[in-house]
DOKOL-276193 format. One record per atom (N, C-alpha, C): y negated, z negated, x negated; residue in three letters. Coordinates in nm, 4 decimals, padded with zeros to 6 digits. Last residue first. Layout:
N
<<Y Z X> 'ala'>
...
END
This chain:
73
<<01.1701 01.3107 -00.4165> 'unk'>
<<01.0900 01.4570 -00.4255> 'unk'>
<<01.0584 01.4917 -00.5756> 'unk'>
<<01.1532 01.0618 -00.3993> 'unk'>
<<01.2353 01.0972 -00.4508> 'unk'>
<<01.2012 01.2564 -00.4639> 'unk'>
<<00.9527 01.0028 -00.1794> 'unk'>
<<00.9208 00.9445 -00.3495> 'unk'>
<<01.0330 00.9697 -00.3906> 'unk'>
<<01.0078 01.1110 00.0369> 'unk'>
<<00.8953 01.1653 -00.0009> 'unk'>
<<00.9247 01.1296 -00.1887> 'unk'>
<<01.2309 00.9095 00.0604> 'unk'>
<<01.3029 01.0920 00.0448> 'unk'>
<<01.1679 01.1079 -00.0240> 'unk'>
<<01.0808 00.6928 00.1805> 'unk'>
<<01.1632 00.6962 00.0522> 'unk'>
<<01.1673 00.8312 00.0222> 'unk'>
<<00.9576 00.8192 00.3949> 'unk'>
<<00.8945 00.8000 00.2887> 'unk'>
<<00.9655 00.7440 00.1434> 'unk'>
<<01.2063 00.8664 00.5387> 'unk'>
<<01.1140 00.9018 00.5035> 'unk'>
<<01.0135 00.9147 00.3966> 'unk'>
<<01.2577 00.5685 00.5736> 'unk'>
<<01.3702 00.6766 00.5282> 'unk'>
<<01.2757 00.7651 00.4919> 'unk'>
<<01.0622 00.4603 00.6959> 'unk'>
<<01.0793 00.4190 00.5563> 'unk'>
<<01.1827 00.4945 00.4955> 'unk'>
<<01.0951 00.6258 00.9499> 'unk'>
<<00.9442 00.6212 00.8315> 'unk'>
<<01.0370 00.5692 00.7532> 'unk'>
<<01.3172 00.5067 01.0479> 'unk'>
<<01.3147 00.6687 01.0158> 'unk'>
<<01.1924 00.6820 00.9717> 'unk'>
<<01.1910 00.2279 01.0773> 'unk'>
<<01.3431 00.2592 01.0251> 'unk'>
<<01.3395 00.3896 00.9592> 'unk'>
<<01.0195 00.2712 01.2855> 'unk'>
<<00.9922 00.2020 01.1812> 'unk'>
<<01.1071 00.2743 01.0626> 'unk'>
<<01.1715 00.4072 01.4897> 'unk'>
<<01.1227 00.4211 01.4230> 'unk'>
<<01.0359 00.4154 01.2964> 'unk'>
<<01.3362 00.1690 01.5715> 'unk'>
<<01.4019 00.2710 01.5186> 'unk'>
<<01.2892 00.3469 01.4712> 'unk'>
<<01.2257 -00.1156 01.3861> 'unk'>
<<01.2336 -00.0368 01.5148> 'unk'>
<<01.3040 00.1166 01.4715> 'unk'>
<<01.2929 -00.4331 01.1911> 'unk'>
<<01.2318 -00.2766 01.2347> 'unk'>
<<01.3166 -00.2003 01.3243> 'unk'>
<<01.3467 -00.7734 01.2129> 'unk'>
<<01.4108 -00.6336 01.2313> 'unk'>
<<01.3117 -00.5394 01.2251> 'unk'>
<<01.4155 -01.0432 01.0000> 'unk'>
<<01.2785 -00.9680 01.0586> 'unk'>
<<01.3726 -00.8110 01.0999> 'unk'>
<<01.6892 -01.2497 01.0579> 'unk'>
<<01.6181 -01.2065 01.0045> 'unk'>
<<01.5250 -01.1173 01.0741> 'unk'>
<<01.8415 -01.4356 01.2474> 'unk'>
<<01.7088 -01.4219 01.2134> 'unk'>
<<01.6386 -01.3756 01.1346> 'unk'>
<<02.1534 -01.2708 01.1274> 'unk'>
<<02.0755 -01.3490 01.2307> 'unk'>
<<01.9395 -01.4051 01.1911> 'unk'>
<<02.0923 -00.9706 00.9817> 'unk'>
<<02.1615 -01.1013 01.0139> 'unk'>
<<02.1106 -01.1711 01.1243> 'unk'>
<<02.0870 -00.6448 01.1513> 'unk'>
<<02.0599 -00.7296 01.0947> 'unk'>
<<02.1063 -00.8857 01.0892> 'unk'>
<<02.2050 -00.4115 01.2863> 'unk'>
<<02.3131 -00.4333 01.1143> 'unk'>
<<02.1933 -00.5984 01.0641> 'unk'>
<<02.0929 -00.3950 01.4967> 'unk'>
<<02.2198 -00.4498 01.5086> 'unk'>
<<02.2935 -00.4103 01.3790> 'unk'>
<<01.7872 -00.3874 01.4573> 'unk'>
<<01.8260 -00.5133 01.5185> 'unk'>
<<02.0332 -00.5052 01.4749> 'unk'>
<<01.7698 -00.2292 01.1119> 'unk'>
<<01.7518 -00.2619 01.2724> 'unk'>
<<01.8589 -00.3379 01.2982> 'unk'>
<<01.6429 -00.3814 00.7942> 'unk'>
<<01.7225 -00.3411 00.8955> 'unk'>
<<01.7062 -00.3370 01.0282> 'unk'>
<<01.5299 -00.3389 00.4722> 'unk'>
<<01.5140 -00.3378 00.5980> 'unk'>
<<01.6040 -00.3061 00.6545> 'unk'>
<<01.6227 -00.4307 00.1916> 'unk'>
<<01.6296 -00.5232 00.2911> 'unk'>
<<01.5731 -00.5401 00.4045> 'unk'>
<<01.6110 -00.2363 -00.0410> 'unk'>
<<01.4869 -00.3409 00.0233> 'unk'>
<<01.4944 -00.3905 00.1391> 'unk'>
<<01.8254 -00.1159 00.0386> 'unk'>
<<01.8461 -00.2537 -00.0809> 'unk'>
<<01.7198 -00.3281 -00.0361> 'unk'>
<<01.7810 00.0133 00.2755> 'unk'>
<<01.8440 -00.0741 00.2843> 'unk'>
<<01.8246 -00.1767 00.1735> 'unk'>
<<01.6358 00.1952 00.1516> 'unk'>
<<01.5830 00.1423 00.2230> 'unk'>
<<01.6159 00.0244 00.2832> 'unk'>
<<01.8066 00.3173 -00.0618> 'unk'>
<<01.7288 00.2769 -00.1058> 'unk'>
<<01.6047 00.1985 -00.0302> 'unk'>
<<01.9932 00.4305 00.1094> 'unk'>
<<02.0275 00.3181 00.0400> 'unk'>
<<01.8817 00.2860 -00.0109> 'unk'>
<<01.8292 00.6509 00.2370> 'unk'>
<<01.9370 00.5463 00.3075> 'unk'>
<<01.9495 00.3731 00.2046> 'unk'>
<<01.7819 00.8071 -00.0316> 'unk'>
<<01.6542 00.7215 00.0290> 'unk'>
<<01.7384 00.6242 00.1396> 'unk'>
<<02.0385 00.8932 -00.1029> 'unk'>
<<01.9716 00.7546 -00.1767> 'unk'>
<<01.8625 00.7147 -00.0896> 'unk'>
<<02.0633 01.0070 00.0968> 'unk'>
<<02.1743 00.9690 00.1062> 'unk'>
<<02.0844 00.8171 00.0362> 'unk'>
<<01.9087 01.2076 00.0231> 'unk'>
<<01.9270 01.1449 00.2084> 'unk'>
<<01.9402 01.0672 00.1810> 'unk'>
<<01.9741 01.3509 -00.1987> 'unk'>
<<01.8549 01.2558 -00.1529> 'unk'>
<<01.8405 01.1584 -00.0249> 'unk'>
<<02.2065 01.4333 -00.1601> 'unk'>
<<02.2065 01.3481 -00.1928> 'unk'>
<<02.0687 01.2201 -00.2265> 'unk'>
<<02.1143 01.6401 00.0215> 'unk'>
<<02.1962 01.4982 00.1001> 'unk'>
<<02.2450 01.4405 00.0015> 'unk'>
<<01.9854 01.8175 -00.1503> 'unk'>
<<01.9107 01.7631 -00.0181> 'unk'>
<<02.0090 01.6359 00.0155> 'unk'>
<<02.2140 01.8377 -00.2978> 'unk'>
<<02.0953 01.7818 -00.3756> 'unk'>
<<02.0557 01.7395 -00.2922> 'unk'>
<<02.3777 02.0231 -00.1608> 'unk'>
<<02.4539 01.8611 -00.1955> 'unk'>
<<02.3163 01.8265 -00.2248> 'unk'>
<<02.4127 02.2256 00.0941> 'unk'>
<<02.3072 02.1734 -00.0321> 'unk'>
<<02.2769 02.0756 -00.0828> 'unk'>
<<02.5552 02.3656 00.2232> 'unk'>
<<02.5866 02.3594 00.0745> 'unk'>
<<02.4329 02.3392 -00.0084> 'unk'>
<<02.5859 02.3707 00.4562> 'unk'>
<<02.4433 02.4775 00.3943> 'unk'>
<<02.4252 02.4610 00.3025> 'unk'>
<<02.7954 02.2086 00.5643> 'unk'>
<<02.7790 02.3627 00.6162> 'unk'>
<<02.7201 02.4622 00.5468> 'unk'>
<<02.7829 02.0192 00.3739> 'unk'>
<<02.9078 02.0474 00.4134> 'unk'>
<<02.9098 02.1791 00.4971> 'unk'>
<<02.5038 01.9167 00.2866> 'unk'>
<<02.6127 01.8920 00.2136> 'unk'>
<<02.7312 02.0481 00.2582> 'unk'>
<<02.3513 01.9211 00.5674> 'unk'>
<<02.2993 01.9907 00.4552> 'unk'>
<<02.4066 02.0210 00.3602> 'unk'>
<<02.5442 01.7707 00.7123> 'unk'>
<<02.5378 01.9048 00.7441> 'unk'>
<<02.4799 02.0106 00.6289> 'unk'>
<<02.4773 01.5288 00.6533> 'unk'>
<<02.6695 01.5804 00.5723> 'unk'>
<<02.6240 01.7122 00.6271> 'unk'>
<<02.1901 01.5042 00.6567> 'unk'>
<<02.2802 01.4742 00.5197> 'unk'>
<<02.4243 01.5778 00.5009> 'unk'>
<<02.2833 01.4658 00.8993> 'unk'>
<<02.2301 01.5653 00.9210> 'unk'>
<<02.2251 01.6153 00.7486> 'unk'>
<<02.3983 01.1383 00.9432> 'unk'>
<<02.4919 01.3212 00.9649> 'unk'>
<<02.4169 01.4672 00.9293> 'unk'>
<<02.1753 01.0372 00.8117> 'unk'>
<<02.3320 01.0749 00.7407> 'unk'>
<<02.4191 01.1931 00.7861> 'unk'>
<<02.0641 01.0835 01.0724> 'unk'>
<<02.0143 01.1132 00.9541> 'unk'>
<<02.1071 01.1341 00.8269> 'unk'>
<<02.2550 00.9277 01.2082> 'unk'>
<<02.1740 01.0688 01.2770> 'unk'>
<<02.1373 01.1336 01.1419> 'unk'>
<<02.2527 00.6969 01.1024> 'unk'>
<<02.3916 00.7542 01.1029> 'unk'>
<<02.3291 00.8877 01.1631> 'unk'>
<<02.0159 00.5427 01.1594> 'unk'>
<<02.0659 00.5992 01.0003> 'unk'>
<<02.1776 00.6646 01.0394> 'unk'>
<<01.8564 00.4739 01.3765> 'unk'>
<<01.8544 00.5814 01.3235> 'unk'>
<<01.9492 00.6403 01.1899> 'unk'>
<<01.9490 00.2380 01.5915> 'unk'>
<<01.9500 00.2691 01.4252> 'unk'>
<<01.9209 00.4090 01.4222> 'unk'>
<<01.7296 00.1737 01.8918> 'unk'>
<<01.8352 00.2174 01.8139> 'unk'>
<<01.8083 00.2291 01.6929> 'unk'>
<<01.4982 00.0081 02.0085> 'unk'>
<<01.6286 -00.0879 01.9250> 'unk'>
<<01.7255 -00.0043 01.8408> 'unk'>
<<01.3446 00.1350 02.1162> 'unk'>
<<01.2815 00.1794 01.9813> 'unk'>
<<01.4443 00.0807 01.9045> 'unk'>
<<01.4120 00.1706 02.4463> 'unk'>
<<01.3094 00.0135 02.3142> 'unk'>
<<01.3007 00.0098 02.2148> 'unk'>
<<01.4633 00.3861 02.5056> 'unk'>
<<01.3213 00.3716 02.5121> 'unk'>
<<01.2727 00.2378 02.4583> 'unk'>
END
């Protein structure tokens, strides 16, 4: 309930499900880049971030995943 968790490994798994059960590599390879592509812009939650750097919330986190995937569409 403090919004501290990562969301990315939920979302990656759900990636390897699209991939690996419902054979739909394209959907999780979009996952996969909007992941990275949220990371290169150098957002992180509290426990992949350095030390003082600015953190986002787990939901913060699962918007910008989000809205990456949207602009990969």
């Amino acid at each position: 309930g403090t919004g501290a968790a990562n969301p990315i490994a939920m979302i990656a798994s759900f990636g390897m499900a699209l991939r690996y059960s419902l054979g739909l590599g394209t959907w999780a390879d979009n996952i996969d880049k909007a992941i990275s592509n949220v990371l290169a812009k150098g957002l992180r939650t509290k426990d992949i971030a350095a030390k003082g750097e600015k953190t986002a919330s787990t939901t913060e986190m699962g918007a910008a995943i989000l809205a990456e995937l949207k602009a990969l569409k």
